[in-house]
C-alpha positions as CSV (number, residue, x, y, z in Angstrom):
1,X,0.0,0.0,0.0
2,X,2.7,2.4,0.7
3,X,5.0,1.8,-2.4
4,X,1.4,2.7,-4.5
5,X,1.3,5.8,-2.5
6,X,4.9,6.6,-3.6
7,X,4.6,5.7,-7.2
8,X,1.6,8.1,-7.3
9,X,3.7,10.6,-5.9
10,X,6.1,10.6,-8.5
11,X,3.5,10.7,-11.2
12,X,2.5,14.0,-9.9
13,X,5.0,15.3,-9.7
14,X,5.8,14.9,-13.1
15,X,2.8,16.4,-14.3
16,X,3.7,19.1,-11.8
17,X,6.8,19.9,-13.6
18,X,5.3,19.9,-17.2
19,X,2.3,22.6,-16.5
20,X,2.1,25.2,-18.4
21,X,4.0,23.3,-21.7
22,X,2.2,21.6,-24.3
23,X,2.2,20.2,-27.8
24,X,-0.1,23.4,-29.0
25,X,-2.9,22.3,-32.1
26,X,-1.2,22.4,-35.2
27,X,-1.1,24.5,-38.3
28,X,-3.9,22.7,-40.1
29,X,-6.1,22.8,-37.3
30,X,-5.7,26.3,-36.4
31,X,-6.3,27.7,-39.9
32,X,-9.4,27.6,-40.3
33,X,-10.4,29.8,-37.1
34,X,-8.3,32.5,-38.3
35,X,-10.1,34.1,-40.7
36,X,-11.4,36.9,-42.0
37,X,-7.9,39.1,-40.2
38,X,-7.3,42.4,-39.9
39,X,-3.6,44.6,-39.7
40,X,-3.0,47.1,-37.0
41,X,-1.4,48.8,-39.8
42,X,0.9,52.1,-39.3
43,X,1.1,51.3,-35.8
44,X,3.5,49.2,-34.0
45,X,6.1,50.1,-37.2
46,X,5.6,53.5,-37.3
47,X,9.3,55.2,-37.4
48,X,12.4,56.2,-40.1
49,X,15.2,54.4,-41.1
50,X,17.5,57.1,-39.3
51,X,16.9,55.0,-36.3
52,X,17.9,51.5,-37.1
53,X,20.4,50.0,-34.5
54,X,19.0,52.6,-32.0
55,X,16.5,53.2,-29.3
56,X,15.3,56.7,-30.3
57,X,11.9,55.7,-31.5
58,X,10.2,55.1,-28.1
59,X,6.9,54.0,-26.6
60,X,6.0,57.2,-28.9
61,X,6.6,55.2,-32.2
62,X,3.3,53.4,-31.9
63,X,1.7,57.1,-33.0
64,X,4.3,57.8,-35.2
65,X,2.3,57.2,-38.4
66,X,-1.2,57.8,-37.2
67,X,-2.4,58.9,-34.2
68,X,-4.6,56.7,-31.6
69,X,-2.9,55.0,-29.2
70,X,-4.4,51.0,-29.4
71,X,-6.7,50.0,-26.5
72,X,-8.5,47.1,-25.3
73,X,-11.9,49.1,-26.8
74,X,-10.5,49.7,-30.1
75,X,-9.6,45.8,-30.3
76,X,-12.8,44.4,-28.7
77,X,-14.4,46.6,-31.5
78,X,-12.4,45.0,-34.4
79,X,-13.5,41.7,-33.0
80,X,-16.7,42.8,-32.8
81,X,-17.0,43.6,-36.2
82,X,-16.6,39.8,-37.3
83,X,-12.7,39.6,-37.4
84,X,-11.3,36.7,-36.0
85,X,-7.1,37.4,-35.8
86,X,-5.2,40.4,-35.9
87,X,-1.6,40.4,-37.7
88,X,0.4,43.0,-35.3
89,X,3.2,44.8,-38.1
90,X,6.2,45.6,-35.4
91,X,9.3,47.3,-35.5
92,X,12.4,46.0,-33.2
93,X,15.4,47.2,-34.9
94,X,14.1,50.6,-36.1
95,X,13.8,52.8,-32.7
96,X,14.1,49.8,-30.1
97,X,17.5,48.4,-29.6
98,X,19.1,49.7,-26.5
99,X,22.6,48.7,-27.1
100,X,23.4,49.0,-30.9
101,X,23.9,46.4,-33.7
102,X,26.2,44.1,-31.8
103,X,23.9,43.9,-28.6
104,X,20.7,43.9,-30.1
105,X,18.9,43.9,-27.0
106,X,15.3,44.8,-27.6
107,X,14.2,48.1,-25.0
108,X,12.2,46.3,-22.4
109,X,9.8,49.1,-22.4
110,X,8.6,48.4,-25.8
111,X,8.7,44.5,-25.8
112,X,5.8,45.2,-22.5
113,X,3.6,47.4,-24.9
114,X,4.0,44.9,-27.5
115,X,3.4,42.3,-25.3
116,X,0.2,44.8,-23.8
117,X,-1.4,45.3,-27.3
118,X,-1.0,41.1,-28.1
119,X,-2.8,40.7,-24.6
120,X,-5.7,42.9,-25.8
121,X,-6.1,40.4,-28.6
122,X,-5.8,37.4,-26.7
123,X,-8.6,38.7,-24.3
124,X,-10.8,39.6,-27.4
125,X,-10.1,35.6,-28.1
126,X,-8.6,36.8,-31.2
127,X,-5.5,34.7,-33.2
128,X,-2.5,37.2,-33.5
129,X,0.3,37.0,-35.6
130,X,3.1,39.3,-34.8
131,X,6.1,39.8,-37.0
132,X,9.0,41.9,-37.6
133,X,8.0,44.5,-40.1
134,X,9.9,46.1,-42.7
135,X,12.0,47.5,-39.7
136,X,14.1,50.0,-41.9
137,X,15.2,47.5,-44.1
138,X,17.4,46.2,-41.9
139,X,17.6,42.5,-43.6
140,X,14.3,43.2,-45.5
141,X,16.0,45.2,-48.0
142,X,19.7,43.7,-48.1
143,X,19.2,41.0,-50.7
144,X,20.0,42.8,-54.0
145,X,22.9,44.8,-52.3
146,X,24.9,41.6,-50.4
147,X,23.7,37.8,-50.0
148,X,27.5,36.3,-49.7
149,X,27.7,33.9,-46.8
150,X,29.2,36.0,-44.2
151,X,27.2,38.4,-44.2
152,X,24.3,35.8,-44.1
153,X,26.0,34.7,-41.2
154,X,26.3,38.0,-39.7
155,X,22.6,38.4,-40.2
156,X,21.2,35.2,-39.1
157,X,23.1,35.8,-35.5
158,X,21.3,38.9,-35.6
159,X,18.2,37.2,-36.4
160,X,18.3,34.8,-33.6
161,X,19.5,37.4,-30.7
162,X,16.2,39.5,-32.1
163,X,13.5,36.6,-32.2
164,X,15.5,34.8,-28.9
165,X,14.0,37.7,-26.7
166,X,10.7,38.1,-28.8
167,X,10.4,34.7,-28.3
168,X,10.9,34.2,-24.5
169,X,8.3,37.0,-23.7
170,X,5.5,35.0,-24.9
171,X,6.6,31.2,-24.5
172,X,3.8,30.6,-22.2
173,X,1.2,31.9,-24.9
174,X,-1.5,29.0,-26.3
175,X,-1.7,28.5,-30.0
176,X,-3.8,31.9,-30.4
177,X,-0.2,33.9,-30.9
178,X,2.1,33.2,-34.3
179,X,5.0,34.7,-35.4
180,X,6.3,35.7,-38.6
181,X,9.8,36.5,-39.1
182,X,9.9,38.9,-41.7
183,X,7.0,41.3,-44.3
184,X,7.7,42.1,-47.7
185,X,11.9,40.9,-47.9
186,X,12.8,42.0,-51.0
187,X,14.2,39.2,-52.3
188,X,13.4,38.0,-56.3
189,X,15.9,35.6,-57.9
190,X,16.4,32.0,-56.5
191,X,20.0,32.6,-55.1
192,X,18.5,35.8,-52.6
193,X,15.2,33.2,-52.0
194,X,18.0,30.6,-50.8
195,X,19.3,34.0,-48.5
196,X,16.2,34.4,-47.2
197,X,15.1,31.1,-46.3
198,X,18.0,30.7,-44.7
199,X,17.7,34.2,-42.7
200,X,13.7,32.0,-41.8
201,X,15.6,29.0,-40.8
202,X,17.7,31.4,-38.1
203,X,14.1,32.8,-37.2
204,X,12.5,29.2,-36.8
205,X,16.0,27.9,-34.7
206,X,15.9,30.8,-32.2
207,X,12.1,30.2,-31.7
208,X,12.2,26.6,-31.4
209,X,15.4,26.6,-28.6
210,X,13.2,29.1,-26.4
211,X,11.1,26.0,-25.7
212,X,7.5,26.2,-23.8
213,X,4.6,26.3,-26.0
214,X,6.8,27.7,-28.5
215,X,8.5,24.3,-29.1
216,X,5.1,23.4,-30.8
217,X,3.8,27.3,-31.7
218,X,2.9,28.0,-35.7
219,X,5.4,29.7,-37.1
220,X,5.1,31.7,-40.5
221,X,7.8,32.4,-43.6
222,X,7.4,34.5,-46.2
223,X,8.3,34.4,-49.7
224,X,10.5,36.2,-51.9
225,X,8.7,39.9,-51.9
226,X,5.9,37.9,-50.9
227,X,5.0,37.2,-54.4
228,X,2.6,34.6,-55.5
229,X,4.4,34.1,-58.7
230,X,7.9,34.1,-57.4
231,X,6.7,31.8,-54.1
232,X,5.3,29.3,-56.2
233,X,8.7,29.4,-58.3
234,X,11.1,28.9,-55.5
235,X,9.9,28.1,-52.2
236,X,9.9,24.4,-50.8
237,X,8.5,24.4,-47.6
238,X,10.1,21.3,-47.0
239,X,13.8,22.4,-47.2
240,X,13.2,23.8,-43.7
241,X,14.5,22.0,-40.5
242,X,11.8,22.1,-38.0
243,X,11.6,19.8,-35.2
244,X,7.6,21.1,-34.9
245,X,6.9,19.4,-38.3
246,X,3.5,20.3,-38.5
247,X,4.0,24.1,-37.3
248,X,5.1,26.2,-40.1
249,X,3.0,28.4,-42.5
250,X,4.0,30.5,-45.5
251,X,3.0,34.1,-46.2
252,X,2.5,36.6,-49.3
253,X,0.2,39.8,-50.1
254,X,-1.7,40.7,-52.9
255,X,-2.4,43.8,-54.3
256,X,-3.4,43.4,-57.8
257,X,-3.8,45.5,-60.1
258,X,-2.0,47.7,-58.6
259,X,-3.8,50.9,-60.3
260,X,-6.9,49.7,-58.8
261,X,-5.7,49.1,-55.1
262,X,-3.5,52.5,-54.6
263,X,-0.2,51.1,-54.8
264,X,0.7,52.9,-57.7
265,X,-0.8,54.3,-60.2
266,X,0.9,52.3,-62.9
267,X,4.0,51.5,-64.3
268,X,3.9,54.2,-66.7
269,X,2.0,56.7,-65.5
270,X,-0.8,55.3,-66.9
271,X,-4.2,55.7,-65.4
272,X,-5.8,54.5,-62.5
273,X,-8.5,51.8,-62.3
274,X,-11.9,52.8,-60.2
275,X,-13.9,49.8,-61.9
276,X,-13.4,46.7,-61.0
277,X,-15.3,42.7,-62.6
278,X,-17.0,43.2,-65.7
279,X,-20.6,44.1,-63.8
280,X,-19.2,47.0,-62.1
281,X,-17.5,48.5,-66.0
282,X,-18.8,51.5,-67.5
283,X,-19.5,50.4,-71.2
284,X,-18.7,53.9,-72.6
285,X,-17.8,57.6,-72.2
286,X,-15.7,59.8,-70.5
287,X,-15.4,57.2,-67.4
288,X,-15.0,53.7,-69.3
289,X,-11.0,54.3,-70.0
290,X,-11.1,53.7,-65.7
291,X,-11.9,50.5,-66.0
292,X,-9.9,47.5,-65.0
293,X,-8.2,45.8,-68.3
294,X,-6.9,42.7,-66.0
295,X,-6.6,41.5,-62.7
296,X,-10.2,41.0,-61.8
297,X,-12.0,37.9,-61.0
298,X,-10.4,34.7,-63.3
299,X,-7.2,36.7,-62.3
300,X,-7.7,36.1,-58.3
301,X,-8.5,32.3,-58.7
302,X,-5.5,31.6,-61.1
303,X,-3.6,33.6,-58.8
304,X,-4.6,31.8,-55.3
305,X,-4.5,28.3,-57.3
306,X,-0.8,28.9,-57.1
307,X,-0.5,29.0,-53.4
308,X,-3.2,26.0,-53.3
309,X,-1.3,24.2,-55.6
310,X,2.2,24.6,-54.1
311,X,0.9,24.9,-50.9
312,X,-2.1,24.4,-49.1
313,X,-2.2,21.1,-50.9
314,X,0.9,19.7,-49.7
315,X,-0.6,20.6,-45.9
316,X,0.5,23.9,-45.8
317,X,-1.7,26.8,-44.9
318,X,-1.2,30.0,-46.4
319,X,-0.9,33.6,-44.8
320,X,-2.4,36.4,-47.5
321,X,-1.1,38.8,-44.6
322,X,-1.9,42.1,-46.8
323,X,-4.6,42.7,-49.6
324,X,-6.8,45.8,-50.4
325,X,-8.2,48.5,-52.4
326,X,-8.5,52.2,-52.3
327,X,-11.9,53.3,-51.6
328,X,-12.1,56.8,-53.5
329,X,-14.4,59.4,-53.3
330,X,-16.1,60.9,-56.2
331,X,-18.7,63.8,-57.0
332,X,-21.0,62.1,-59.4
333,X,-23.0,60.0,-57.3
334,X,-23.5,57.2,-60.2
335,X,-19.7,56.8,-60.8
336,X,-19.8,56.6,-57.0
337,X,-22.1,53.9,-57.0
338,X,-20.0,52.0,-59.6
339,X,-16.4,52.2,-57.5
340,X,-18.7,51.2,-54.8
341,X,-19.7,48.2,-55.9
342,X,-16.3,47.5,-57.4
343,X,-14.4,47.9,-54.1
344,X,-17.1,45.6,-52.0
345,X,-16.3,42.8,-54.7
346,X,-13.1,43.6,-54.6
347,X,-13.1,42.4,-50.9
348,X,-15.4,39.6,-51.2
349,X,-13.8,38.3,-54.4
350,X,-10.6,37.7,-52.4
351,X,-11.7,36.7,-49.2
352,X,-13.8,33.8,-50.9
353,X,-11.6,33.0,-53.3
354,X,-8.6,32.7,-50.6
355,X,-10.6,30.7,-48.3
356,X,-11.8,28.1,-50.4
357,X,-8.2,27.7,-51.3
358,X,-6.8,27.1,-47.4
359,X,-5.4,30.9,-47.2
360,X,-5.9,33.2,-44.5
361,X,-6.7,36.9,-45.6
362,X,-5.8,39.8,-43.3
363,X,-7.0,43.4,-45.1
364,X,-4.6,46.5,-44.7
365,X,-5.8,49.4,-42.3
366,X,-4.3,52.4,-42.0
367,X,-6.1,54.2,-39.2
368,X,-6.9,57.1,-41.6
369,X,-10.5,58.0,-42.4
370,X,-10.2,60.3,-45.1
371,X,-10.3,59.3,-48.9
372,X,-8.6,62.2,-50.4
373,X,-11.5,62.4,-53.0
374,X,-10.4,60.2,-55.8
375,X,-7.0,59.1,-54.6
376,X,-9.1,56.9,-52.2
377,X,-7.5,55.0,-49.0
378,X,-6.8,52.1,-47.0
379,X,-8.9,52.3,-44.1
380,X,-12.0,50.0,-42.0
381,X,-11.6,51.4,-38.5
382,X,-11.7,54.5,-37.3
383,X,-9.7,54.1,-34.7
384,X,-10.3,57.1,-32.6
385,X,-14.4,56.8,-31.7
386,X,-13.9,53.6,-32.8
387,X,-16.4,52.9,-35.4
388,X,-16.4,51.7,-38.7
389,X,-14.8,54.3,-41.6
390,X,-15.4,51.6,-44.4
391,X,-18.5,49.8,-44.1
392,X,-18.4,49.4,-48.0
393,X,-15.1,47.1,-47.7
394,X,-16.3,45.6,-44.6
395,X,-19.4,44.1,-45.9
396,X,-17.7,42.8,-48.9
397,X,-15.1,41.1,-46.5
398,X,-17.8,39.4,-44.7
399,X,-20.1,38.5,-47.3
400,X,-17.0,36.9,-48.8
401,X,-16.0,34.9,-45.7
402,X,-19.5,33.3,-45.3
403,X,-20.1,32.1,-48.3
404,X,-16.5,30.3,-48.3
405,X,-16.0,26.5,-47.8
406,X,-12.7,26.7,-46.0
407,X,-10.2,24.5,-48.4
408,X,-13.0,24.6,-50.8
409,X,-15.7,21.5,-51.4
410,X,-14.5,18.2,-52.6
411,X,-15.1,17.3,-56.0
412,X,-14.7,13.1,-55.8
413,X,-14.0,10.6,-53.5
414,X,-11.5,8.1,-53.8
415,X,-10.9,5.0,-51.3
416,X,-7.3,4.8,-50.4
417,X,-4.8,3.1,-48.6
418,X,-2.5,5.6,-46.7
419,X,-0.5,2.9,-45.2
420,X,1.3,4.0,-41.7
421,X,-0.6,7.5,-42.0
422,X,1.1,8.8,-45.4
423,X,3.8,11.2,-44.8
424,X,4.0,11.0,-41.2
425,X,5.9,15.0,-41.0
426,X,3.1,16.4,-43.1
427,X,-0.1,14.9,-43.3
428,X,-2.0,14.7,-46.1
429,X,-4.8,17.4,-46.2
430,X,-8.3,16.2,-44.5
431,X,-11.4,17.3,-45.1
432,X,-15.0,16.2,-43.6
433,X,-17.7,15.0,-46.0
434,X,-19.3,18.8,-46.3
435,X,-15.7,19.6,-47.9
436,X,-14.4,21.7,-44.6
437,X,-10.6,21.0,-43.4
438,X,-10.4,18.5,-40.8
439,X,-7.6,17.5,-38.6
440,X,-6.0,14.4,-38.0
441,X,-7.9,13.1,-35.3
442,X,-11.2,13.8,-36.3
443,X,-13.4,11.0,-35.6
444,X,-15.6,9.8,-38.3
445,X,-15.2,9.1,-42.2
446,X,-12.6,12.0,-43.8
447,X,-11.1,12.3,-46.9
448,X,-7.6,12.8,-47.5
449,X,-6.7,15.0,-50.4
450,X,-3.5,12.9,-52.0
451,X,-3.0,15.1,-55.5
């Protein structure tokens, strides 16, 4: 009787020892509660590249490039709206290291508003992916000037010390917070994508060796400028190393055509598009040479079967962690009407399209309610009351997300035999009979999707 007493001793104490760490739900089966998302753009990355290596941009930074300080109202309202993660866009490097280049030591002060603002989410049961931003270029925009290996090396230390401390903060954090090591790095031929996957290893490493919850966390990579096209090209997610195996997403944007969506005008100076899928054209006059010539909705489908297809069908969810349009503002209220409609299925268009095809959209804010008449903006939440600026983008975002079948519906069903559970490191994708992704130990009859 005694020696059962002690052995049940022991056992407790064991599971003593191991509160507080556990294997956190996978990639797969996280995904699809994430969506639609929304960026806390301008915000936690607000600064100038005259501050890299230093800690001049203070707690002040965060109103740097718009001005409402982020509060558990504004996020309760963002969740309230019908978004279900936040991607936090944050600057280390640029304003926040205390002790220089070779230090890198993060200010404290800013990795506890960081860590405030990701609490604010987490309590408005939110997902939240927080990255390192463009962060004055400091490896974001090194890959066309110098990808030889020691300064790879150089950087990838860097990388490690920077996401080592990030990392720590928030080990005890469920599987509600990802990271993301880098934005938009500017990387575009497949010698500077083999740079930057290896600057994303460094980022997975560092994350990993912190251990806690973050042994098992999601992490996400992005690929080269976070280009659809050049993702597809180059990146195989399986080159990485990652003891998680079943932990790692990849990320890209998409803000096509660009004359439609504000990012430039064109190449060329040529026009800009207000009119956007063939219903929404006007068939003649004055207005008709402002309508799109390309990019509308058989673009976004051949576009997002890309990522499917190099992808989310090999079990790997994808991260759309920027998309949007310029809502502009016009006098003639029939043209207005037009761009309306254009801009709402602008935002359904995507978010439907993405979902079905196992990505995760996240739409661009700005915090700045004002369209600059026809030069339009960026812009769902007013921040400051809060309340909703864009209701017109809004709806279509929503309207797109319910109608979605997360990883689309299943066309055929095909008995097969996976053996010992098909690749063991990355499952094949599952889906339930109503076509919605499953994971793997979903009771019932699933189908695996083996293409």
């Amino acid at each position: 009787m005694r020696q059962s007493r002690i052995i049940i001793l022991i056992i407790l104490a064991v599971l003593q020892c191991t509160v507080g760490v556990a294997q956190l739900p996978n990639d797969i089966e996280i995904a699809p509660k994430m969506y639609p998302g929304w960026n806390l753009g301008n915000t936690l990355e607000g600064g100038g590249t005259d501050n890299v290596y230093t800690n001049n941009g203070g707690l002040g930074a965060e109103k740097a490039w718009q001005g409402t300080t982020t509060t558990q109202k504004i996020i309760d309202f963002v969740a309230a709206q019908g978004f279900k993660s936040v991607r936090l866009p944050a600057a280390w490097v640029m304003g926040h290291i205390v002790d220089g280049e070779e230090g890198m030591t993060i200010d404290p002060q800013w990795l506890a508003r960081v860590k405030e603002i990701v609490d604010y989410c987490v309590n408005a049961n939110l997902y939240v992916l927080l990255n390192d931003h463009w962060d004055g270029g400091w490896i974001q925009g090194t890959f066309k000037k110098d990808i030889s290996e020691p300064t790879i090396e150089k950087n990838c230390a860097k990388m490690r010390r920077l996401w080592s401390q990030i990392a720590e903060v928030f080990k005890d954090y469920d599987e509600h917070l990802l990271f993301a090591g880098l934005n938009e790095p500017e990387a575009e031929t497949e010698a500077q994508t083999r740079a930057l996957m290896t600057y994303e290893q460094a980022f997975i490493d560092a994350v990993r060796a912190t251990g806690g919850n973050n042994a098992s966390r999601t992490l996400v990579v992005q690929g080269p400028n976070t280009s659809i096209e050049l993702s597809s090209k180059y990146v195989d997610m399986s080159w990485f190393n990652d003891p998680a195996k079943t932990a790692l997403m990849i990320e890209v944007h998409y803000y096509s055509p660009p004359q439609l969506t504000g990012v430039w005008e064109g190449p060329n100076g040529d026009e800009p598009y207000y009119f956007w899928g063939a219903a929404n054209h006007v068939p003649s006059g004055t207005w008709a040479k402002y309508n799109c010539s390309w990019g509308e909705e058989a673009y976004v489908r051949e576009q997002f079967d890309m990522m499917k297809k190099s992808f989310t069908d090999k079990g790997y969810p994808v991260i759309l962690g920027e998309y949007g349009a310029n809502w502009r503002e016009f006098s003639n209220s029939s043209i207005q009407k037009k761009h309306d409609a254009s801009i709402r299925l602008f935002h359904k268009t995507v978010n439907e399209e993405a979902i079905k095809r196992g990505i995760i959209p996240y739409v661009w804010d700005i915090n700045n309610p004002n369209r600059y008449g026809t030069g339009g903006i960026m812009c769902i939440i007013d921040r400051s009351k809060p309340s909703v600026f864009d209701q017109n983008s809004l709806d279509g975002i929503l309207e797109g997300s319910a109608v979605a079948i997360w990883g689309g519906p299943t066309t055929a069903i095909q008995a097969v035999s996976l053996g010992k559970g098909g690749d063991t490191e990355r499952p094949f994708p599952l889906y339930d009979l109503s076509g919605r992704r499953v994971s793997a130990d979903t009771k019932g009859l699933v189908i695996a999707n083996i293409a």
